[in-house]
LUMKOL-294312 format. One line per 10 residues: number of its first residue (from 1); for each residue x, y, z of C-alpha. Coordinates in Angstrom, 1 decimal. Layout:
BEGIN
NUM	X,Y,Z; ...
END
This chain:
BEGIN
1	-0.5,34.6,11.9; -1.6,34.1,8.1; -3.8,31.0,7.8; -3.5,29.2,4.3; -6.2,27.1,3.4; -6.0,23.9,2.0; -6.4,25.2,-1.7; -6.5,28.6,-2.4; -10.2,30.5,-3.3; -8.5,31.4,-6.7
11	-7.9,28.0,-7.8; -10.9,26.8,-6.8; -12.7,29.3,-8.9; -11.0,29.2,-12.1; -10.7,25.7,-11.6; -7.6,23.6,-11.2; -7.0,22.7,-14.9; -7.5,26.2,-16.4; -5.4,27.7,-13.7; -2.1,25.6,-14.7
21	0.4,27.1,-16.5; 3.0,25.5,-18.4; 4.2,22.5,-17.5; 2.1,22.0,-14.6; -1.0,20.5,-17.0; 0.8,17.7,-17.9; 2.4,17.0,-14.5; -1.5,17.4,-13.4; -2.4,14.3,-16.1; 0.2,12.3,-14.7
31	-1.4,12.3,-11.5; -4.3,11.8,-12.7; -3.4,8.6,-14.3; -1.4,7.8,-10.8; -4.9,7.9,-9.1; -6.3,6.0,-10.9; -4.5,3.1,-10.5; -3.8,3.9,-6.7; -8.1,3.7,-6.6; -7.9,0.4,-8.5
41	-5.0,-1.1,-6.8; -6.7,-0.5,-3.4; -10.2,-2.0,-4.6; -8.5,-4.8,-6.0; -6.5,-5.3,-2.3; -9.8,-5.3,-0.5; -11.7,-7.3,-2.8; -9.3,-10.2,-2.1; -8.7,-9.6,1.8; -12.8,-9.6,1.7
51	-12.4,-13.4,-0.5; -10.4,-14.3,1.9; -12.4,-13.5,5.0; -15.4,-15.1,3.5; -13.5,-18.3,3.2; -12.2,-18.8,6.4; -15.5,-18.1,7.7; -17.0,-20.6,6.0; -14.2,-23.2,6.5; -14.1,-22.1,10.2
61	-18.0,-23.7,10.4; -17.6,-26.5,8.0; -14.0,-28.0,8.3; -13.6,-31.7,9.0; -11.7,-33.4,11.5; -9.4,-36.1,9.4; -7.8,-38.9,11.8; -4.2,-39.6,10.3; -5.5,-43.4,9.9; -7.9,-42.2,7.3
71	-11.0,-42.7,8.9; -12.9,-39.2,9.1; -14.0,-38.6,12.9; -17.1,-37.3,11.5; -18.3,-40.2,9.3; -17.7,-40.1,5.4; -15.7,-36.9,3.9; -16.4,-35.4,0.8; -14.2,-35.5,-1.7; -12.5,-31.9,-2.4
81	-13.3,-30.8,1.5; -10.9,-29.1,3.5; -9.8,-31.0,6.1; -7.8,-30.6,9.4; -4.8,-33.1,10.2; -3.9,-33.0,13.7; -0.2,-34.2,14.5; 0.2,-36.7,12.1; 3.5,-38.5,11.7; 5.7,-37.6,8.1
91	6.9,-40.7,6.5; 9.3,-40.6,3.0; 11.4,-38.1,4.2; 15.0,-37.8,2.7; 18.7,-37.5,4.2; 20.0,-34.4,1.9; 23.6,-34.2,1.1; 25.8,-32.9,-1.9; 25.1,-35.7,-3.6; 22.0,-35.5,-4.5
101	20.8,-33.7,-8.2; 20.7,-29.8,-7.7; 22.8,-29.5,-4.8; 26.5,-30.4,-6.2; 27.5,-27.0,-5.4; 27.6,-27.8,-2.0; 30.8,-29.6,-2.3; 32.5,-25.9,-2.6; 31.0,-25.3,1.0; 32.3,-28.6,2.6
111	33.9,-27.2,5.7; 30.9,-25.0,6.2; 28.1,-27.6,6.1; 27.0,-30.4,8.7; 29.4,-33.7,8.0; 27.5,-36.5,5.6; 24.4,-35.0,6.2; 22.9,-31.6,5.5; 19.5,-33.0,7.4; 16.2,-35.1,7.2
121	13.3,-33.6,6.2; 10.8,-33.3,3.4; 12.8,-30.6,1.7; 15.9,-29.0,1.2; 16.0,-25.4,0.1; 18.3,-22.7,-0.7; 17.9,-19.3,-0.6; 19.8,-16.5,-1.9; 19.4,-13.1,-1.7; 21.8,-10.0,-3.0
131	22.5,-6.5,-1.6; 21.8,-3.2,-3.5; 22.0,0.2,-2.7; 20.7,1.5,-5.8; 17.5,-0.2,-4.4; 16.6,1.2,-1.0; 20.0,-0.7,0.4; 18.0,-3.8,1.1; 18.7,-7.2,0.4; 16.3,-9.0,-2.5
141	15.8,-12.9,-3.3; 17.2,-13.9,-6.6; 17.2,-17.0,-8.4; 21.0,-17.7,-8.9; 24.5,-16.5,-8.5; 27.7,-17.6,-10.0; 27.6,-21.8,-9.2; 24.5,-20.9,-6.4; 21.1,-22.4,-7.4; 18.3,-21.5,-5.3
151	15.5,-23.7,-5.1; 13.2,-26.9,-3.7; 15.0,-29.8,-3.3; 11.9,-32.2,-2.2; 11.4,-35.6,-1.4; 9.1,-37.6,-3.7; 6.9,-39.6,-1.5; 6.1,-37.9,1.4; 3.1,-38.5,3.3; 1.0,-37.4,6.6
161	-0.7,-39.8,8.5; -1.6,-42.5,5.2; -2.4,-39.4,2.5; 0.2,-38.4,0.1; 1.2,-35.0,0.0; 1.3,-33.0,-3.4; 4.7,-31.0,-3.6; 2.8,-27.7,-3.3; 1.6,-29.1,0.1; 5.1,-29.8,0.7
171	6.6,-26.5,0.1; 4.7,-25.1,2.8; 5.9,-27.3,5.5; 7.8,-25.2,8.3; 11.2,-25.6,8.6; 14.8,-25.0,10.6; 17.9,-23.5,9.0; 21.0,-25.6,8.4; 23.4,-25.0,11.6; 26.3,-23.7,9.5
181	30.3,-23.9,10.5; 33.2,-21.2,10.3; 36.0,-22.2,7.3; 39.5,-22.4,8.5; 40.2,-21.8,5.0; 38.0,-18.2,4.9; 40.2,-15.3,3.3; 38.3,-11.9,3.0; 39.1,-9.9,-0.8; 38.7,-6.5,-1.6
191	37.2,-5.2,-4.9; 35.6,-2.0,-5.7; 31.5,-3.1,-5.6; 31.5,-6.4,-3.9; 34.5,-8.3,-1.6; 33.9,-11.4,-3.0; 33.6,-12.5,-6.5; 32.2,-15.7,-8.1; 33.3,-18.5,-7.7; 31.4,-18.6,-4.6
201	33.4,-20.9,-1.6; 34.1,-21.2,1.6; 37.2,-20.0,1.2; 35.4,-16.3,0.4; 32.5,-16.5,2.2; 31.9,-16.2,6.1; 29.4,-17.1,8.3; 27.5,-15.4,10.6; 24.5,-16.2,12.7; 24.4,-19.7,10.2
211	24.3,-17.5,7.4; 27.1,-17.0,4.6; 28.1,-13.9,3.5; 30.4,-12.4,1.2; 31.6,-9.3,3.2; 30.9,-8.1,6.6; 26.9,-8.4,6.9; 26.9,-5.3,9.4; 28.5,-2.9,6.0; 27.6,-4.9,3.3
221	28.5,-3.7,-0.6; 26.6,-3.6,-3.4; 26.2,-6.8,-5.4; 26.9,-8.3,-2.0; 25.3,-12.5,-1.6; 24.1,-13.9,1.3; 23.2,-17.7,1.1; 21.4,-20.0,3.8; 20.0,-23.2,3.8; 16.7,-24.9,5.3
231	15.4,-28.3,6.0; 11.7,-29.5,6.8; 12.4,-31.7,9.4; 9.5,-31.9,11.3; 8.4,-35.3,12.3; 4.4,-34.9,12.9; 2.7,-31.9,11.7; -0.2,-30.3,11.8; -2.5,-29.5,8.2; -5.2,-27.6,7.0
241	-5.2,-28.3,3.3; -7.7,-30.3,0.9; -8.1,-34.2,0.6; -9.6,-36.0,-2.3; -8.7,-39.8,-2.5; -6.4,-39.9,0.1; -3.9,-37.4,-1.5; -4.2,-34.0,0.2; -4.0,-30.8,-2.1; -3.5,-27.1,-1.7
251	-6.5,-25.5,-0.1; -6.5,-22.2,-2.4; -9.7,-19.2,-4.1; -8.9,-20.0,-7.3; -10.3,-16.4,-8.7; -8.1,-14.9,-6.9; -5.4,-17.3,-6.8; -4.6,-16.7,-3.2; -3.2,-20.1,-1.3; -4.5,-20.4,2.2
261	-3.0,-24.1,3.1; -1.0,-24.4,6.3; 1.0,-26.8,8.1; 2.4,-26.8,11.3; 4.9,-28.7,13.6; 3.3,-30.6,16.1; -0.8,-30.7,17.5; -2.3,-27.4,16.5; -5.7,-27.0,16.8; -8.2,-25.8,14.0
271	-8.5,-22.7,16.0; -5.8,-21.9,16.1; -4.5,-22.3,12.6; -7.2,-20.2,11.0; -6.7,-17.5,13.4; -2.7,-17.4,12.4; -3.6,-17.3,8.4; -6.3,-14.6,9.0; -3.4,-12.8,10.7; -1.3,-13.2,8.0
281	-3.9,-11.7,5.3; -4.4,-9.0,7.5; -1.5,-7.7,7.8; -0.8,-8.6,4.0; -4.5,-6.2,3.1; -3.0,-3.6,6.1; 0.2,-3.6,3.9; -1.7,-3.0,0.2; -3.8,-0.2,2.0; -0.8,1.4,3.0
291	0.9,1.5,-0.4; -2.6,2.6,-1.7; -3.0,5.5,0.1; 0.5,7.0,0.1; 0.2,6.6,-4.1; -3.0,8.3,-3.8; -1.3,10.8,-1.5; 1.0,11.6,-4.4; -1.4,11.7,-7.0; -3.3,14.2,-4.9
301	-0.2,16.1,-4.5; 0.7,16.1,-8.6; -3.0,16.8,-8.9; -4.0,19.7,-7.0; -0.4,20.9,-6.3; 1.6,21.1,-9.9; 3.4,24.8,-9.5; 4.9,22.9,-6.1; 5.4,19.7,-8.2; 7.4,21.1,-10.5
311	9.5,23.3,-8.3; 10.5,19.9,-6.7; 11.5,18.5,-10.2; 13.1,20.9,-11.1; 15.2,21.2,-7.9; 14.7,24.3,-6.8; 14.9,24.5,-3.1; 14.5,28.5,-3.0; 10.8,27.7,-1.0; 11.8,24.3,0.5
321	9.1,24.9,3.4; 6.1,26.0,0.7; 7.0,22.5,-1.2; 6.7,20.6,2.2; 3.9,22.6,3.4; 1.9,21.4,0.6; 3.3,17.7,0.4; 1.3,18.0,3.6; -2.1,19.8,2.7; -2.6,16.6,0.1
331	-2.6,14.1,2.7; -5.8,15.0,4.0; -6.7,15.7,0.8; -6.2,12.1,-0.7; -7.8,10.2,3.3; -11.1,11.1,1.6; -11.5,9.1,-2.2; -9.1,6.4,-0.3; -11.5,6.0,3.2; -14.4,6.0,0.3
341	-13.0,3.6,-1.8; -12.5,1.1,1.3; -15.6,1.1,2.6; -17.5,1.2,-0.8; -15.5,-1.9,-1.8; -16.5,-3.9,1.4; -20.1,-2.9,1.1; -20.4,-3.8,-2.5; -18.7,-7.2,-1.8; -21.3,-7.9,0.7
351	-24.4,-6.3,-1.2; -23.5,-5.4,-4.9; -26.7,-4.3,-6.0; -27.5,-1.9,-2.4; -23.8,-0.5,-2.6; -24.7,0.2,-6.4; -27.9,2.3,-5.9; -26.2,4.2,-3.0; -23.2,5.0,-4.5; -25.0,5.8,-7.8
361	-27.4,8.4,-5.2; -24.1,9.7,-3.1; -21.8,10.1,-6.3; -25.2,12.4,-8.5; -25.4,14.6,-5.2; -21.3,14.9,-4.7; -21.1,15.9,-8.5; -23.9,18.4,-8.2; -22.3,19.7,-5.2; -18.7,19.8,-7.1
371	-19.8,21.0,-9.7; -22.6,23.0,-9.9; -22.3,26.6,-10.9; -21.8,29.1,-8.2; -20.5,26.4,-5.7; -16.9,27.4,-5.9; -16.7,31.1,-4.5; -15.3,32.2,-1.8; -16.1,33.7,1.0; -18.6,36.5,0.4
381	-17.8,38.3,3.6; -14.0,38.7,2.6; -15.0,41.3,-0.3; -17.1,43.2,1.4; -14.6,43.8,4.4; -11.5,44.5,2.7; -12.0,45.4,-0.7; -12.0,43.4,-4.1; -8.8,40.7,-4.1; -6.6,42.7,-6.1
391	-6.6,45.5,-2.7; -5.9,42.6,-0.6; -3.2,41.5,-2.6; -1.5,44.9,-2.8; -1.9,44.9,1.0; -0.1,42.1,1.5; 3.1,43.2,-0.6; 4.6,41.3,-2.3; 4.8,37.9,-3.2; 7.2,35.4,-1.7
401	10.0,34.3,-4.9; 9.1,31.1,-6.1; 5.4,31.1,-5.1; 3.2,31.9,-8.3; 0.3,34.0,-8.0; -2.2,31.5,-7.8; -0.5,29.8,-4.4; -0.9,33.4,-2.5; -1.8,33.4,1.4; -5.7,34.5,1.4
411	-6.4,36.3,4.7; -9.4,35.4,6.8; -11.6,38.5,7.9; -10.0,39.0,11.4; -6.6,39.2,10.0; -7.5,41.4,6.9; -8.1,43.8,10.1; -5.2,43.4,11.4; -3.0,43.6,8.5; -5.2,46.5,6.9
421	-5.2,49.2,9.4; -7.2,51.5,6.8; -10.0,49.1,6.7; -10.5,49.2,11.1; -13.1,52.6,11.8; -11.5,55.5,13.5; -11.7,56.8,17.1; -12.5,60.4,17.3; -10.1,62.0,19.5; -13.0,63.4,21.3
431	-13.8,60.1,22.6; -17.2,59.8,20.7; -18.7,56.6,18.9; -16.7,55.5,16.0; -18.4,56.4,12.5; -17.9,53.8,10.1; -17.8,55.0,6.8; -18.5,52.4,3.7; -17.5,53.4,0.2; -20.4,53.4,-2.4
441	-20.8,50.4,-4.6; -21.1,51.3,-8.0; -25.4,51.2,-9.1; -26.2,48.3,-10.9; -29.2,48.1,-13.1; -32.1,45.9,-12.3; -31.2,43.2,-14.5; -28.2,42.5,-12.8; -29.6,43.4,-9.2; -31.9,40.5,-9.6
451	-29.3,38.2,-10.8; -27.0,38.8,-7.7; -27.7,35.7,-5.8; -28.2,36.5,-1.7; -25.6,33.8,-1.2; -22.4,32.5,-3.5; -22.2,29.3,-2.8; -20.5,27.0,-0.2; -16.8,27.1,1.1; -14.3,25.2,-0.9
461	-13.6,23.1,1.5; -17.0,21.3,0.9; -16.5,21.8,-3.2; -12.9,20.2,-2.6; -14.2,17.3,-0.3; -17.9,16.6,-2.8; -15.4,16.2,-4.7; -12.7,13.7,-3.8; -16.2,12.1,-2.4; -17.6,12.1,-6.0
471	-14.3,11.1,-7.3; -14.4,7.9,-4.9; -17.9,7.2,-5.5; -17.6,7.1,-9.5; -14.4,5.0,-9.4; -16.2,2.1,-6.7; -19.5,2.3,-8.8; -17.8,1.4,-12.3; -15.4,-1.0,-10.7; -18.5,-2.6,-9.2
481	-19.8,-3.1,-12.5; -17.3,-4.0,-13.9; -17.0,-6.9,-11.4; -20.7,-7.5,-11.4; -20.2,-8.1,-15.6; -17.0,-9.8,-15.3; -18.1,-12.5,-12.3; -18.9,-16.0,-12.9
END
């Protein structure tokens, strides 16, 4: 079996710009320009899952028990501290019906919604979201809709315990959707991209599991609207926000204007409530590191792959296996910049100027190992088995239509043997030791014998992995300075 390496020896020795042809440079640029961002997009992801961290590290040791009477358990509170609320009652909270500004459309969805009252709570929202096949057949919020408005509907004064609540500390209070009834009056329509057309009513929309929906939810259309409803009708909550003169604000890192209040319905402890919004960032940074590394998986792929790029382009399925085979040999390719890139951007968040000199020390050797001349040969051994390339080529016959000569197999010595019978010593039929007999090289004058180094250079494996390594480094060390400069 023919082993292909990652990238092949030719490529690595001309070098992966001057070997494109055609197209393939400019597809190669692109890529470039898509790993770029992909490295920035993934520092930036770790740089606030790292703020975030910090914060509820510190907040974890310093928070302050607030009684819902006002009086701190702990003695006086400083102003602008986060504090922790535990099961305070809400007071000003609202009865929402049609009636009230923002919500008239309602009235089209009598029969559907709870009679005179639509709930109590601190807020009434609705939420509207439309189908789309033209965009991965998911369903996406949107703002509006025919007559639908989505939107906050909030109550004015509300409060926890004796402190005021802003409306941003509002907005985050959890909720229940609106229990929602079937219309007698309910007709389905038929149209060509959506069964139901605006005016939205209950007289063309259905409900299912309390949700409305303008076709059949399992087979929705395109252009398809789904519309539900929520109250905040908690009685006592639970905070962790920000108080400053008895009115509690959003606890939030303003540089990277990431909001890490949270209430909760009923007695939650402090524990417990930081644990469940370090959850939530974690699987939020899990989520960015994800998207990171599959764009720097493509980049990688555009970068070091272009003839294969192209083909897929193009549409040409004739080596459907070569372009999947190589989709796959830039995955491992891309783990190493993007595993660099993490850790460097933890490191320098916790010790700028140590992750500086390091990186600065790691990046000089990685670039000298990249590229420093005679580091990207191949293997010496494979000449002097089989012959110079172009006999191992003309061994191999010909080349598979739709692979260009740069993406040919290179045998490993073992299987030059067994592919090359003439290069294997032959038995005497007598039964006597085999006599190997080696062609003559051609003399070469002293000049030149001096020159010949004893050994080429590495494999290009290492010269491919110094340097996605050096790649990595450079790309943490500037964006450290860059933050370094740019920080307060």
């Amino acid at each position: 079996m023919v082993l292909r390496r990652l990238i092949t020896s030719q490529r690595l020795d001309d070098g992966l710009v001057s070997s494109a042809k055609g197209v393939e440079p400019c597809c190669m640029c692109f890529g470039a320009v898509v790993a770029v961002s992909a490295l920035r997009y993934m520092y930036f992801n770790e740089s606030v899952y790292f703020a975030e961290t910090v914060e509820l590290e510190r907040v974890q040791a310093e928070v302050y028990e607030q009684e819902c009477s006002g009086q701190g358990a702990e003695g006086e509170i400083p102003s602008g501290s986060v504090v922790h609320l535990l099961n305070c009652p809400v007071t000003g909270r609202l009865s929402f019906s049609a009636e009230d500004r923002g919500l008239e459309f309602l009235q089209d969805f009598e029969e559907n919604m709870p009679k005179g009252s639509f709930g109590t709570g601190a807020y009434f929202q609705v939420h509207i979201q439309q189908f789309s096949r033209r965009r991965s057949s998911q369903w996406r919020d949107i703002v509006g809709a025919g007559s639908l408005t989505a939107g906050f509907t909030i109550a004015h004064d509300v409060h926890i315990g004796v402190f005021s609540a802003s409306e941003e500390v509002v907005e985050v209070f959890p909720n229940s959707r609106v229990q929602l009834h079937p219309s007698s009056q309910y007709k389905q329509e038929a149209a060509m991209f959506s069964s139901a057309q605006a005016p939205y009513t209950s007289k063309n929309m259905q409900v299912w599991d309390n949700v409305l929906y303008t076709s059949d939810p399992k087979s929705p259309y395109d252009d398809d609207i789904k519309l539900w409803f929520t109250v905040a009708d908690a009685k006592s909550v639970s905070a962790l926000t920000t108080e400053s003169s008895d009115e509690l604000f959003t606890w939030r890192i303003d540089k990277q204007d990431v909001n890490l209040t949270s209430v909760e319905a009923g007695a939650v402890t402090t524990k417990t409530m930081i644990e469940a919004v370090q959850q939530q960032f974690f699987l939020k940074a899990r989520e960015g590191r994800v998207i990171g590394i599959l764009t720097f998986w493509l980049a990688t792929f555009l970068l070091v792959f272009p003839a294969y790029a192209c083909h897929i382009m193009d549409k040409d399925t004739k080596d459907a296996a070569g372009d999947c085979g190589a989709i796959c040999r830039a995955l491992p390719l891309s783990m190493v910049p993007s595993t660099v890139i993490i850790a460097m951007s933890w490191s320098f968040l916790r010790a700028p100027s140590q992750t500086l000199a390091v990186g600065a020390i790691l990046m000089t050797i990685c670039t000298v190992l990249a590229f420093a001349p005679g580091m990207r040969s191949a293997r010496p051994q494979l000449a002097s088995l089989v012959g110079p390339p172009s006999a191992v080529l003309a061994q191999q016959g010909p080349v598979e239509e739709g692979l260009g000569e740069l993406e040919r197999p290179l045998l490993l010595p073992s299987e030059a043997e067994d592919e090359m019978p003439c290069a294997r010593p032959q038995l005497p039929a007598d039964g006597s030791p085999p006599l190997v007999q080696a062609e003559e090289a051609p003399p070469m004058s002293g000049q030149a014998a001096e020159a010949e180094p004893a050994n080429r250079g590495c494999h290009p494996t290492l010269h491919l992995i110094s340097t996605g390594m050096a790649v990595g480094f450079a790309v943490s060390v500037l964006g450290g300075i860059v933050l370094a400069v740019t920080s307060d």
